[in-house]
Gaussian input, Z-matrix of N, CA and C with variables (Angstrom, degrees):
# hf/3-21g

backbone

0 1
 N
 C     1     B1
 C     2     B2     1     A1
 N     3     B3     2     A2     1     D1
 C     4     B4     3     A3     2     D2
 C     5     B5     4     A4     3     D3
 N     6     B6     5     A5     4     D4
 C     7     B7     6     A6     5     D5
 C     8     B8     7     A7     6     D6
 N     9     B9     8     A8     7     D7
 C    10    B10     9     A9     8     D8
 C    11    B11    10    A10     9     D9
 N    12    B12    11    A11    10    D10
 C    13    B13    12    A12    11    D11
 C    14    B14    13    A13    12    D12
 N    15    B15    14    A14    13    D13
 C    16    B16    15    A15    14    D14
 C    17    B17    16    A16    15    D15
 N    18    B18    17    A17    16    D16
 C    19    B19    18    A18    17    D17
 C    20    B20    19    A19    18    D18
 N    21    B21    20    A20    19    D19
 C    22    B22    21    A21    20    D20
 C    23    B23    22    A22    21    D21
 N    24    B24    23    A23    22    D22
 C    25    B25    24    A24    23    D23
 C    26    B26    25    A25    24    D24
 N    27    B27    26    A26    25    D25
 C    28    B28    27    A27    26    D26
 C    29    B29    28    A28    27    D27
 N    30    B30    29    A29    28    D28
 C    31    B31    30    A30    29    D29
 C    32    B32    31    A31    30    D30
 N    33    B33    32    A32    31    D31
 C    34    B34    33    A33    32    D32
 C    35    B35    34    A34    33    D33
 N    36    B36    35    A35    34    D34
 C    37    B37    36    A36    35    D35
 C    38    B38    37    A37    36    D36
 N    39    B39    38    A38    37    D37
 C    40    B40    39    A39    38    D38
 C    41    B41    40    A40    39    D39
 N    42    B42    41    A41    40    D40
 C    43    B43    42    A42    41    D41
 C    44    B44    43    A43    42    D42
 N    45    B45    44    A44    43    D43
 C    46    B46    45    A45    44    D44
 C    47    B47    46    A46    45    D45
 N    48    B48    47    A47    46    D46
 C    49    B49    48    A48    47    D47
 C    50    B50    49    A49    48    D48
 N    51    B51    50    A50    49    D49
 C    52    B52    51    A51    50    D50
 C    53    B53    52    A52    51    D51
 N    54    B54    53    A53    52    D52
 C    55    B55    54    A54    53    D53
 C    56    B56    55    A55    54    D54
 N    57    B57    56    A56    55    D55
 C    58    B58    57    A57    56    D56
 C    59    B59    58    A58    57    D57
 N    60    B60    59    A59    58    D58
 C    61    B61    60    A60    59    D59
 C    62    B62    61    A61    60    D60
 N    63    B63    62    A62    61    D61
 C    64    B64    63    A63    62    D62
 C    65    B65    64    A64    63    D63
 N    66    B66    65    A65    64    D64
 C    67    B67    66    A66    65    D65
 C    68    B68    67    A67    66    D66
 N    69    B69    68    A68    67    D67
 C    70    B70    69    A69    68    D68
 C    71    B71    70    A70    69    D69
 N    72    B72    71    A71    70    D70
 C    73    B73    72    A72    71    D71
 C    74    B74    73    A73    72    D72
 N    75    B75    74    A74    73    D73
 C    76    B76    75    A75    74    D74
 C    77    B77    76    A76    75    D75
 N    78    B78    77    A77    76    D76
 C    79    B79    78    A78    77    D77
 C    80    B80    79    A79    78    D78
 N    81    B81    80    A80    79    D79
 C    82    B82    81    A81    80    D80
 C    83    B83    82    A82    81    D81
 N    84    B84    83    A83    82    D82
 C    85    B85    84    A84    83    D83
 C    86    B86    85    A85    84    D84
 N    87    B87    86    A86    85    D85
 C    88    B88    87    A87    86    D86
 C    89    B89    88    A88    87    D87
 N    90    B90    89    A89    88    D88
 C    91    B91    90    A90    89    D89
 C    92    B92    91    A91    90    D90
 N    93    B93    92    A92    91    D91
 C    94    B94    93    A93    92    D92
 C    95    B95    94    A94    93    D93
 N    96    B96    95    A95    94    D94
 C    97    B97    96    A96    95    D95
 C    98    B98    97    A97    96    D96
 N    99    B99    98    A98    97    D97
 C   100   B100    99    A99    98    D98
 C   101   B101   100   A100    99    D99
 N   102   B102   101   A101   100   D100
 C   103   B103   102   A102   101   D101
 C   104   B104   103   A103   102   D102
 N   105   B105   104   A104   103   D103
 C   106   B106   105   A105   104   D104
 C   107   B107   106   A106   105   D105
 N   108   B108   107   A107   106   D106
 C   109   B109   108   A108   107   D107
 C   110   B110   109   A109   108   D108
 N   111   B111   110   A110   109   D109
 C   112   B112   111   A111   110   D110
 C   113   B113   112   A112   111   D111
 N   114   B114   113   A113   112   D112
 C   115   B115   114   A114   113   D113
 C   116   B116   115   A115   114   D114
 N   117   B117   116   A116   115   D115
 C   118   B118   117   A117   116   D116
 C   119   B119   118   A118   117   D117
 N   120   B120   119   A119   118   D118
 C   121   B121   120   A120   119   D119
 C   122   B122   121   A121   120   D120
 N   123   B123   122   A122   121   D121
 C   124   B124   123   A123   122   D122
 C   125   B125   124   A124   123   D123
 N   126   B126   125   A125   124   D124
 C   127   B127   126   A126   125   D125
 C   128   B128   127   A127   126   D126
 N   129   B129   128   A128   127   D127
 C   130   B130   129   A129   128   D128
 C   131   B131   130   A130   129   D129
 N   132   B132   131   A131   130   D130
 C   133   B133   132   A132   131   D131
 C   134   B134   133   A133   132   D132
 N   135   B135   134   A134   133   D133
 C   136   B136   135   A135   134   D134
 C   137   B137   136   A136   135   D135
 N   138   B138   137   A137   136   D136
 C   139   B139   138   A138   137   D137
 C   140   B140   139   A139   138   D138
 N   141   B141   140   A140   139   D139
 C   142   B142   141   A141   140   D140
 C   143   B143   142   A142   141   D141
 N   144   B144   143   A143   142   D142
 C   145   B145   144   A144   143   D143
 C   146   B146   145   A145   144   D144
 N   147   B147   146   A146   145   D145
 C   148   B148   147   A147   146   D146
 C   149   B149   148   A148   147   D147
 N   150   B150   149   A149   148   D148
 C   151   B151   150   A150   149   D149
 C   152   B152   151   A151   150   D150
 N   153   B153   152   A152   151   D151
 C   154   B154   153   A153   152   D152
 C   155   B155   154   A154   153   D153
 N   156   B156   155   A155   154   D154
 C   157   B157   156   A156   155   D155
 C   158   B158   157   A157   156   D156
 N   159   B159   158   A158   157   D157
 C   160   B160   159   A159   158   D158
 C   161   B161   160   A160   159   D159
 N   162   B162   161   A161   160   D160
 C   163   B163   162   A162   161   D161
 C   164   B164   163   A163   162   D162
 N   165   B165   164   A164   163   D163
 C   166   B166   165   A165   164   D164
 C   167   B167   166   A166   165   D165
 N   168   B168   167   A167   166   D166
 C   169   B169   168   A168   167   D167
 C   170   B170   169   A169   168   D168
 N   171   B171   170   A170   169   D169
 C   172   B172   171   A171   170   D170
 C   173   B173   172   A172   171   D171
 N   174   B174   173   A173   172   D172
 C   175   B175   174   A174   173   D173
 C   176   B176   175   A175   174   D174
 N   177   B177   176   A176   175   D175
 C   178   B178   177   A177   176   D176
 C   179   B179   178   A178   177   D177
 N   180   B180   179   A179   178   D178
 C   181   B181   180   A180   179   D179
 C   182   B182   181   A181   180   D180
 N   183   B183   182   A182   181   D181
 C   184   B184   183   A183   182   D182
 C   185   B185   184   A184   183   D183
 N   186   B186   185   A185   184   D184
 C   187   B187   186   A186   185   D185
 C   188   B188   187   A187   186   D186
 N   189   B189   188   A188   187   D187
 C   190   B190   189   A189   188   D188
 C   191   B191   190   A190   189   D189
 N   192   B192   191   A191   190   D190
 C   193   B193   192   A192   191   D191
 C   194   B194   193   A193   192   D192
 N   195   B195   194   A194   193   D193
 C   196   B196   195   A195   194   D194
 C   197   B197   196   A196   195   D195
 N   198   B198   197   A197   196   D196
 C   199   B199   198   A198   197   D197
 C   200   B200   199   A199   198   D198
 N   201   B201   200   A200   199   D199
 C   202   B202   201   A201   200   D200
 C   203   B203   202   A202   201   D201
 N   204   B204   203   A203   202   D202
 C   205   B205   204   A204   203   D203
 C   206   B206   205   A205   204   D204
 N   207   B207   206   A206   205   D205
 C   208   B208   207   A207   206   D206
 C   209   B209   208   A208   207   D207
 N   210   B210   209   A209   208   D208
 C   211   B211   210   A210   209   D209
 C   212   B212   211   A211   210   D210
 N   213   B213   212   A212   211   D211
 C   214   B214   213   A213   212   D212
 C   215   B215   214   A214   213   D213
 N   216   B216   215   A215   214   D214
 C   217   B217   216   A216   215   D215
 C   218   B218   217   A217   216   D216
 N   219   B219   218   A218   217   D217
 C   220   B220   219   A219   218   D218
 C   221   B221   220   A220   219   D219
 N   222   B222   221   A221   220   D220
 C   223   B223   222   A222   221   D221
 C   224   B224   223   A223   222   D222
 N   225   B225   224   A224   223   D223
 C   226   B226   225   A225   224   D224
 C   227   B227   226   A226   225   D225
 N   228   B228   227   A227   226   D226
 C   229   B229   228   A228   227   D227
 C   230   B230   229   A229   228   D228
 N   231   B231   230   A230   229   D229
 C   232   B232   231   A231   230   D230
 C   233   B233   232   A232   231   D231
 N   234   B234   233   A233   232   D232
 C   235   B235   234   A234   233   D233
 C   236   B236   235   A235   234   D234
 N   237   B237   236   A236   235   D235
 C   238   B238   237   A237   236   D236
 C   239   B239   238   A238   237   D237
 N   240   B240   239   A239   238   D238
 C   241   B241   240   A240   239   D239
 C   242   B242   241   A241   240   D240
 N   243   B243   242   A242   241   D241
 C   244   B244   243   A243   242   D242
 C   245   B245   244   A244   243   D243
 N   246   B246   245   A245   244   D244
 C   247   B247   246   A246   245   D245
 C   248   B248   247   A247   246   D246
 N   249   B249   248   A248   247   D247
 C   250   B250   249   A249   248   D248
 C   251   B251   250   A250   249   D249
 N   252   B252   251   A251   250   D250
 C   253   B253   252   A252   251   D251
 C   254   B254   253   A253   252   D252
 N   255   B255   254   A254   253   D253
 C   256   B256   255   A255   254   D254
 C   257   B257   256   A256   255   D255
 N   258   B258   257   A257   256   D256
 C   259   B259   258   A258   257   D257
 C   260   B260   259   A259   258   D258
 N   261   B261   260   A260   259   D259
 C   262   B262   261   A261   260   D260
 C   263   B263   262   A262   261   D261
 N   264   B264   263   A263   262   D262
 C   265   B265   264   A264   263   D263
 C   266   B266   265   A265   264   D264
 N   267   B267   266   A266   265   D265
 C   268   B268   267   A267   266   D266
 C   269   B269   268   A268   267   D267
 N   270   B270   269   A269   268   D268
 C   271   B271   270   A270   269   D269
 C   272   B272   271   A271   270   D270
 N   273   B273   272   A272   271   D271
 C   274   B274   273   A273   272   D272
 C   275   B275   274   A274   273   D273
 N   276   B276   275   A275   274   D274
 C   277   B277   276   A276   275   D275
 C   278   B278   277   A277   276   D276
 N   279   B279   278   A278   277   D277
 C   280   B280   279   A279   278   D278
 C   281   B281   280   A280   279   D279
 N   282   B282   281   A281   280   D280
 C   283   B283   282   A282   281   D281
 C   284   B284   283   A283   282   D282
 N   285   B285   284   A284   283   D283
 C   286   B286   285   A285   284   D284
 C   287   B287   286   A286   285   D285
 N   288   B288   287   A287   286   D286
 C   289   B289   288   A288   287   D287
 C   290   B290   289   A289   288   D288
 N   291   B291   290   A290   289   D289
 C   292   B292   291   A291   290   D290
 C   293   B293   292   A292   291   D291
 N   294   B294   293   A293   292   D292
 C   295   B295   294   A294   293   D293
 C   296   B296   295   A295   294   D294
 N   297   B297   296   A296   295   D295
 C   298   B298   297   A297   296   D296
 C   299   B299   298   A298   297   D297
 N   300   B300   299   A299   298   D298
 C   301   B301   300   A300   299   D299
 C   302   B302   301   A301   300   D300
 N   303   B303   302   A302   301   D301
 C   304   B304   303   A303   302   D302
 C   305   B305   304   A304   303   D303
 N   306   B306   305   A305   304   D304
 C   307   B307   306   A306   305   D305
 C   308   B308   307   A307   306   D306
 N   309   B309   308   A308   307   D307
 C   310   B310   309   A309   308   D308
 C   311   B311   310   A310   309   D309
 N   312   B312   311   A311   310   D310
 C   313   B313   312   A312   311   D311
 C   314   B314   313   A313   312   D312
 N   315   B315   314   A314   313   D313
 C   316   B316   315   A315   314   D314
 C   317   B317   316   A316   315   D315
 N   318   B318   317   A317   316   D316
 C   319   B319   318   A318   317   D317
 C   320   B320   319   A319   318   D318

   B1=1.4552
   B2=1.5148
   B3=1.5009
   B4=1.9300
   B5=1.8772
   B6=1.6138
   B7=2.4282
   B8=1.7534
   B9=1.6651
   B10=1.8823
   B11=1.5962
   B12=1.7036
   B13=1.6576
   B14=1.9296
   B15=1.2370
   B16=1.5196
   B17=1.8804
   B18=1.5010
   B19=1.4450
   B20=1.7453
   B21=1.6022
   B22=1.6961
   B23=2.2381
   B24=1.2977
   B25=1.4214
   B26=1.6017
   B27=1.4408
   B28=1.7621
   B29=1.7889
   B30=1.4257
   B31=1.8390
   B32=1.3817
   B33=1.2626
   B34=1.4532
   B35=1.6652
   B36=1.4985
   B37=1.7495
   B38=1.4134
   B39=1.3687
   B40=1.6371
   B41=1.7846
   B42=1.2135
   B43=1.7846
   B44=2.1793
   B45=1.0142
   B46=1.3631
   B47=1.5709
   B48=1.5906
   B49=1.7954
   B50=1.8270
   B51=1.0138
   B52=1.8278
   B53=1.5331
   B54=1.7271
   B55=1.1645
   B56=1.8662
   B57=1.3279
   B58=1.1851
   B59=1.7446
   B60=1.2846
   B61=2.4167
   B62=1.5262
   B63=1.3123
   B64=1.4221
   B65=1.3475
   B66=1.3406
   B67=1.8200
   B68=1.4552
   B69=1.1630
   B70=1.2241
   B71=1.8517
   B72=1.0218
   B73=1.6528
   B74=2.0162
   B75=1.1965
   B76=1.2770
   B77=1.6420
   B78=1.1867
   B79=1.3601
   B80=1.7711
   B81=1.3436
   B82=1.6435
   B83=1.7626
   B84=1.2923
   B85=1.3270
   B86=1.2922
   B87=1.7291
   B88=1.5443
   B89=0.9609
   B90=1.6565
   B91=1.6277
   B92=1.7371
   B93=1.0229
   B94=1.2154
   B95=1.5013
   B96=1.3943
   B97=1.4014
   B98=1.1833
   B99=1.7628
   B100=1.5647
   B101=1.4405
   B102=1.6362
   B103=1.5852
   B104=1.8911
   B105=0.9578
   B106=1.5319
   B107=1.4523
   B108=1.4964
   B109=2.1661
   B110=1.8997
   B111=1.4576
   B112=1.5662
   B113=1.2987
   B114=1.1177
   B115=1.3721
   B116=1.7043
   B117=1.3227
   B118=1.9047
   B119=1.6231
   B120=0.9045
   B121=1.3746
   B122=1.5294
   B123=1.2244
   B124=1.7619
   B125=1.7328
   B126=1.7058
   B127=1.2800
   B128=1.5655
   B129=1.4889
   B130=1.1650
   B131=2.0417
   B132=1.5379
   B133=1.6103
   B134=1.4134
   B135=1.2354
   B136=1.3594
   B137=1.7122
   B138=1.4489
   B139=1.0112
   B140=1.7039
   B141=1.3980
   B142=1.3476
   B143=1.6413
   B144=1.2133
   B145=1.4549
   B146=1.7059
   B147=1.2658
   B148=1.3845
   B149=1.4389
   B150=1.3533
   B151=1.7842
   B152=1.2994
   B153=1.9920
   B154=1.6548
   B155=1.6551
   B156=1.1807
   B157=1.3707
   B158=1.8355
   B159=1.4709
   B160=1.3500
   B161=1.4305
   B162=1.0765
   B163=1.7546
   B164=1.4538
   B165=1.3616
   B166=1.2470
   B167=1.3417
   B168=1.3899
   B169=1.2656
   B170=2.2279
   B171=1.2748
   B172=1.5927
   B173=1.5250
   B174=1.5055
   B175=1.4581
   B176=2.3431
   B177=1.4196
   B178=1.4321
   B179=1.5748
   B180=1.2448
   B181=1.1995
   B182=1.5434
   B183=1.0708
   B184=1.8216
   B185=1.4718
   B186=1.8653
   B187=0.9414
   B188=1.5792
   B189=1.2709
   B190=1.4189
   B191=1.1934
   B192=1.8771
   B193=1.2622
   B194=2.4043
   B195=1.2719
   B196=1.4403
   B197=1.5173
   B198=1.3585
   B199=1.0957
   B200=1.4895
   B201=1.7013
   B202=1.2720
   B203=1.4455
   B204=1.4110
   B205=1.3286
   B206=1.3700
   B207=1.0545
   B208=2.1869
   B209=1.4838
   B210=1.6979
   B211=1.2832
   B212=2.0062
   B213=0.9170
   B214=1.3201
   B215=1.7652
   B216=1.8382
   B217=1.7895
   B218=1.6639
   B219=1.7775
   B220=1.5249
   B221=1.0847
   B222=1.6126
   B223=1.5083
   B224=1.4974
   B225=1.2138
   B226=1.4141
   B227=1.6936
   B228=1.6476
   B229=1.7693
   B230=1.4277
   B231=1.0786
   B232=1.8518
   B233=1.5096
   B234=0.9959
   B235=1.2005
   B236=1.7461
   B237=1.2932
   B238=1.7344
   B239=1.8679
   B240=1.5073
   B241=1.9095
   B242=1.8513
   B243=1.2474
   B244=1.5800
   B245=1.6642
   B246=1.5611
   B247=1.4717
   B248=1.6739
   B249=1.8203
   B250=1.7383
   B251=1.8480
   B252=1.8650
   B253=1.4769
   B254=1.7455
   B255=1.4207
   B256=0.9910
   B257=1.8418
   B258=1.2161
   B259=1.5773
   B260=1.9913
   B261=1.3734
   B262=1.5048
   B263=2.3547
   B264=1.3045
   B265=1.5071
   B266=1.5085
   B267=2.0203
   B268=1.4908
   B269=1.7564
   B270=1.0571
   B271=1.4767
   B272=1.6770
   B273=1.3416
   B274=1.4901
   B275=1.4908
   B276=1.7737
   B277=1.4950
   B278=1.2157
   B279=0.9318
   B280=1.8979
   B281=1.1807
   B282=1.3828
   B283=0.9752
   B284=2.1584
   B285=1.7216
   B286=1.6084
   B287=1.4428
   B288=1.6594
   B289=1.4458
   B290=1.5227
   B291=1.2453
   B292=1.6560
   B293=1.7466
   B294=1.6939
   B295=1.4520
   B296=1.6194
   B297=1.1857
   B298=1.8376
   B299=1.5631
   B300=1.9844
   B301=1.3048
   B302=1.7177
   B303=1.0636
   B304=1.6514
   B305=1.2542
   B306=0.9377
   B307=1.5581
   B308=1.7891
   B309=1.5186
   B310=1.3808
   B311=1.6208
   B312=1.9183
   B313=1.0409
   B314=2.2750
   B315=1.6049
   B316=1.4282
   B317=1.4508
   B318=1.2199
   B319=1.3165
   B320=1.1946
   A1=111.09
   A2=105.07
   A3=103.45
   A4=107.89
   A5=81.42
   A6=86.13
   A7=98.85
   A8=94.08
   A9=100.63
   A10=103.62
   A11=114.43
   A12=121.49
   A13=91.69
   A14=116.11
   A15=106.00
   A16=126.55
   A17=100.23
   A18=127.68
   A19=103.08
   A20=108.99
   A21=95.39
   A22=71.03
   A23=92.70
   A24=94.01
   A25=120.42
   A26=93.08
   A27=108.42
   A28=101.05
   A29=108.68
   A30=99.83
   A31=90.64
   A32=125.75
   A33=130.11
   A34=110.81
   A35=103.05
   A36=97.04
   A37=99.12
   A38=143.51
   A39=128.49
   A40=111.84
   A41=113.57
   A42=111.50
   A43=100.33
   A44=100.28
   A45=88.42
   A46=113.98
   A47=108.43
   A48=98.70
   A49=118.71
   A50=109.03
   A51=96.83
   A52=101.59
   A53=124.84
   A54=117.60
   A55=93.05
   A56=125.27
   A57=134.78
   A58=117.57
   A59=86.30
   A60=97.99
   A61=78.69
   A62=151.89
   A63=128.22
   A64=101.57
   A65=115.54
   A66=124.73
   A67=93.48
   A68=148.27
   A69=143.08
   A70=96.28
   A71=129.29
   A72=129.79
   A73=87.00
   A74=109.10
   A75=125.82
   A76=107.24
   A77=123.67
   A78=141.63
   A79=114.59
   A80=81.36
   A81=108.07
   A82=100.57
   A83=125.43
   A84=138.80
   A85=137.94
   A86=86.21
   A87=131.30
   A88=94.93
   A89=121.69
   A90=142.38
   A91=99.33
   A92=136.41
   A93=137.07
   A94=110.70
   A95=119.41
   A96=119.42
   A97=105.57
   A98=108.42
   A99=115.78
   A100=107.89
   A101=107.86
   A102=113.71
   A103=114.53
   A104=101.68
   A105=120.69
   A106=89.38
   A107=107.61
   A108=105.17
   A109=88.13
   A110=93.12
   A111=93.06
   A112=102.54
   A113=134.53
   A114=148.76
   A115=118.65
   A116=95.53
   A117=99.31
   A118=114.60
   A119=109.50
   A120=112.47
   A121=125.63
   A122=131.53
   A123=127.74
   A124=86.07
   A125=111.84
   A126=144.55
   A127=85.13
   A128=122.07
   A129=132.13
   A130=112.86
   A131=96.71
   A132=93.13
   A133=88.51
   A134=120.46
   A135=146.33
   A136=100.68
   A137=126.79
   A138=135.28
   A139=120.22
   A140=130.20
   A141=118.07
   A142=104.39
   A143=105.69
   A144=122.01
   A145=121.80
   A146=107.79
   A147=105.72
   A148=85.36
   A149=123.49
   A150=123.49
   A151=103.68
   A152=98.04
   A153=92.14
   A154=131.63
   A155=102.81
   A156=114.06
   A157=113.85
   A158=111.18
   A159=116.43
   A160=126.67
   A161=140.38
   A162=154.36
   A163=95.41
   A164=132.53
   A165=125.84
   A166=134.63
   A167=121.49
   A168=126.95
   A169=109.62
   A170=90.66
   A171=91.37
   A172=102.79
   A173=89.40
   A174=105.41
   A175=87.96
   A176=106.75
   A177=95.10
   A178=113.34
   A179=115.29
   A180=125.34
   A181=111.76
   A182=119.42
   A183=131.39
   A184=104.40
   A185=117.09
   A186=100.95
   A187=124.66
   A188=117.61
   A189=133.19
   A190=91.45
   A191=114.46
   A192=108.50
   A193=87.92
   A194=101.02
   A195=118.11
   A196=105.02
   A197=120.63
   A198=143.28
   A199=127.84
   A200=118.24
   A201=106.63
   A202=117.35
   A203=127.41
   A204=132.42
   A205=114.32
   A206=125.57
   A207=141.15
   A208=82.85
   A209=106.39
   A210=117.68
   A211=115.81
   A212=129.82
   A213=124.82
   A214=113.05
   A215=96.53
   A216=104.86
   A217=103.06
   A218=115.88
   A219=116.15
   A220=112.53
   A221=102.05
   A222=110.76
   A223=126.63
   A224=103.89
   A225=103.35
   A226=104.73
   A227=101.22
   A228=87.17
   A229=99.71
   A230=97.92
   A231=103.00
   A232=114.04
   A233=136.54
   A234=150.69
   A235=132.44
   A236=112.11
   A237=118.61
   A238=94.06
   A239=120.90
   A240=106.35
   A241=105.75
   A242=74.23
   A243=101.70
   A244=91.58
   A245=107.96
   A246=103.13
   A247=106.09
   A248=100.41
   A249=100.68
   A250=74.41
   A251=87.09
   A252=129.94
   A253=113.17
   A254=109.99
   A255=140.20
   A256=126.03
   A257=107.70
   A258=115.54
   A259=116.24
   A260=84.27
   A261=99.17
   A262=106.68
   A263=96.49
   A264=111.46
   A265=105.71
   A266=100.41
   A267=91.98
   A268=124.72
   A269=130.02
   A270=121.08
   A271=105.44
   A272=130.79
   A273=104.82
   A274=129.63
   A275=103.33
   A276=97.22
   A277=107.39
   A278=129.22
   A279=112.80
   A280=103.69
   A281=152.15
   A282=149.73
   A283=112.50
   A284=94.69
   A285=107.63
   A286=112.25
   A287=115.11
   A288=107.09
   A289=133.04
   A290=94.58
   A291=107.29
   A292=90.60
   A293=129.31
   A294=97.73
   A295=87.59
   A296=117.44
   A297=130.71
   A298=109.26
   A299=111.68
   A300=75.31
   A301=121.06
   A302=134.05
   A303=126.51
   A304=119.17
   A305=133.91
   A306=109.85
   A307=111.76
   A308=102.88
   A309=117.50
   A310=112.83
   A311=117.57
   A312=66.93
   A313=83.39
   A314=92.89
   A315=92.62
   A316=132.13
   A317=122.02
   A318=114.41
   A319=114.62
   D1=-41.44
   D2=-178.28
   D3=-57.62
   D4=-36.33
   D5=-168.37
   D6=-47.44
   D7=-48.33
   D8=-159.28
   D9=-63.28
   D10=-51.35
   D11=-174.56
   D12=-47.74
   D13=-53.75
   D14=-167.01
   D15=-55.53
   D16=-34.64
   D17=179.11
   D18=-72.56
   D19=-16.35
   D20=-153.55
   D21=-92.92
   D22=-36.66
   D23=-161.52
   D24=-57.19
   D25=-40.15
   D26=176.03
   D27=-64.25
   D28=-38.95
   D29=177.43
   D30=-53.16
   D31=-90.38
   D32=-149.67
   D33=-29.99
   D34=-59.75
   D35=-170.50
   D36=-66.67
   D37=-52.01
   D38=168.30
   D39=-31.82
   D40=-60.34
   D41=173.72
   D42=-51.23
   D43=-58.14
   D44=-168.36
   D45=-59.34
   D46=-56.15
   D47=160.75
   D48=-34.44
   D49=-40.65
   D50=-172.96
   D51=-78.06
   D52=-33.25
   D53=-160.85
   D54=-70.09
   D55=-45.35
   D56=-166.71
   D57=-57.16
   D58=-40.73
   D59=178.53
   D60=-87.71
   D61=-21.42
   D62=174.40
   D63=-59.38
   D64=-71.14
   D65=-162.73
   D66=-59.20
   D67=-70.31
   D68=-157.89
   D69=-60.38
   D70=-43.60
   D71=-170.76
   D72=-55.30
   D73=-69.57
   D74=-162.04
   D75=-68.72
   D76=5.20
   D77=-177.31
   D78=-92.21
   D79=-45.66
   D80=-160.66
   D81=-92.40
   D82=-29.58
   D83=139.11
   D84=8.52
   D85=-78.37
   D86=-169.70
   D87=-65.48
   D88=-70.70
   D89=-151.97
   D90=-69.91
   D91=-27.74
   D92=-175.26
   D93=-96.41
   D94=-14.76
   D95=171.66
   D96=-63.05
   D97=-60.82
   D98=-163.34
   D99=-86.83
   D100=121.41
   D101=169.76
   D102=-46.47
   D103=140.74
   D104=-177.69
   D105=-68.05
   D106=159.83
   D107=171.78
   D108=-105.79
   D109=149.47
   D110=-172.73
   D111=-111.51
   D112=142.95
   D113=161.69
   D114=-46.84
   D115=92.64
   D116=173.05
   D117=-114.30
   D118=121.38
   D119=179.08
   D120=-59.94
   D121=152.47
   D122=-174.57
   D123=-58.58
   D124=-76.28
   D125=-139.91
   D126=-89.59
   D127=160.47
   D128=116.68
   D129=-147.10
   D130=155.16
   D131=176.53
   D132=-105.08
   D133=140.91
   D134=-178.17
   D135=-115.67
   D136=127.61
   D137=166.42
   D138=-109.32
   D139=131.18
   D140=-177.99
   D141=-96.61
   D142=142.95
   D143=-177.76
   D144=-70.09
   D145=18.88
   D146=-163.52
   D147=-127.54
   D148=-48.75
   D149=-159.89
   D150=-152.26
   D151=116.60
   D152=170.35
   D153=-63.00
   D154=8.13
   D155=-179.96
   D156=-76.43
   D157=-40.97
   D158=151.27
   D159=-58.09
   D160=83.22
   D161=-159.84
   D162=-144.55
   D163=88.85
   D164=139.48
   D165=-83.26
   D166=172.88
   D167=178.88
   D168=-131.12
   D169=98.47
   D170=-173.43
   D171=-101.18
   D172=138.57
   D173=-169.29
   D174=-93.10
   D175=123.27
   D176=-178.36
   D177=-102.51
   D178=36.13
   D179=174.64
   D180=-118.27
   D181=-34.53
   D182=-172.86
   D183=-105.26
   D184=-38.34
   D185=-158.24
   D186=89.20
   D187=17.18
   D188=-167.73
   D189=-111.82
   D190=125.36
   D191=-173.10
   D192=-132.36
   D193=138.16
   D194=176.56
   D195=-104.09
   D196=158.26
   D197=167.90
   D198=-114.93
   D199=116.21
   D200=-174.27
   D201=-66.75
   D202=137.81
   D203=-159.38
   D204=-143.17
   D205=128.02
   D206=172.74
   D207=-72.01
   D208=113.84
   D209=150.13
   D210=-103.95
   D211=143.99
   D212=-164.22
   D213=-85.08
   D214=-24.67
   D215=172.92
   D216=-81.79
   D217=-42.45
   D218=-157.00
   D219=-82.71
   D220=-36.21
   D221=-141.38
   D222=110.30
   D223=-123.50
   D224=-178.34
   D225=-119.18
   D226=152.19
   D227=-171.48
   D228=-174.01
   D229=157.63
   D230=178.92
   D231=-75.66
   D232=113.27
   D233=127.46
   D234=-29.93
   D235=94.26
   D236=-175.99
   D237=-44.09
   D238=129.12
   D239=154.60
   D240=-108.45
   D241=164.69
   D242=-174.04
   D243=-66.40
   D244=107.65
   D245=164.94
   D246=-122.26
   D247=134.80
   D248=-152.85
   D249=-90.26
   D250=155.07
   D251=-177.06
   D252=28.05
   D253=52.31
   D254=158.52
   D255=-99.00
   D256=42.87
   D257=177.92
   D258=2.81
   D259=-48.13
   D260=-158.25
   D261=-85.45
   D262=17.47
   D263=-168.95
   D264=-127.43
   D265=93.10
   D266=-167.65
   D267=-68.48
   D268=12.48
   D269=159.63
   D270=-86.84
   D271=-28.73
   D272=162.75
   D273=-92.88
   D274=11.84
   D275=156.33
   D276=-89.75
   D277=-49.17
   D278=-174.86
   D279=-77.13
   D280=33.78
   D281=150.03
   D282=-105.77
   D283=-21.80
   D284=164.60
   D285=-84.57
   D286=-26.06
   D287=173.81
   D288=-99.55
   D289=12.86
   D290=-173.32
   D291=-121.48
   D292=9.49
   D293=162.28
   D294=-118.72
   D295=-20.46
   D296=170.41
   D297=-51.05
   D298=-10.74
   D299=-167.80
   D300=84.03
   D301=-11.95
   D302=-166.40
   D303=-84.15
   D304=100.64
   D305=-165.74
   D306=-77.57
   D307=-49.95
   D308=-178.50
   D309=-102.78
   D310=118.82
   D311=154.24
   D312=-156.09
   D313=173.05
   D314=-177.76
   D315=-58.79
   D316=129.72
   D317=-178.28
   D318=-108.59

């Protein structure tokens, strides 16, 4: 009776080892099908390595990118730039509504 209880027992944990690298095989599957969501920030200030005078501030949702700038009343301050066919970048909307013709429009 002990030989058979030992043989029934070694089946079971062998079935459970295969059932276990099954779920984990079929686990690991899943997670690699579906892309992870990656972390992007609204804002970032971007600095160029050559001249602190290059310091932007990109907006990574619109695409609205500022320029750090010496104002003589503020100080120092971001500056909107002209970004072409960028809707959402107000120096090339009033620069789309003043050859468009637009007089009014929502912002």
């Amino acid at each position: 009776m002990g030989k058979k209880r030992n043989v029934i027992m070694a089946g079971l944990f062998v079935l459970f080892l295969i059932f276990f690298s099954v779920r984990l095989y079929s686990i690991s599957d899943k997670e690699l099908s579906e892309p992870k969501p990656v972390y992007t920030p609204r804002y970032s200030v971007v600095f160029s390595p050559h001249a602190r005078a290059d310091t932007f501030l990109v907006d990574g949702e619109y695409g609205r990118v500022w320029q750090l700038v010496e104002n003589e009343e503020l100080g120092l301050i971001f500056k909107e730039l002209y970004v072409e066919n960028n809707l959402y970048s107000k120096p090339y909307r009033e620069e789309y509504d003043r050859i468009h013709k637009i007089k009014h429009r929502i912002r």
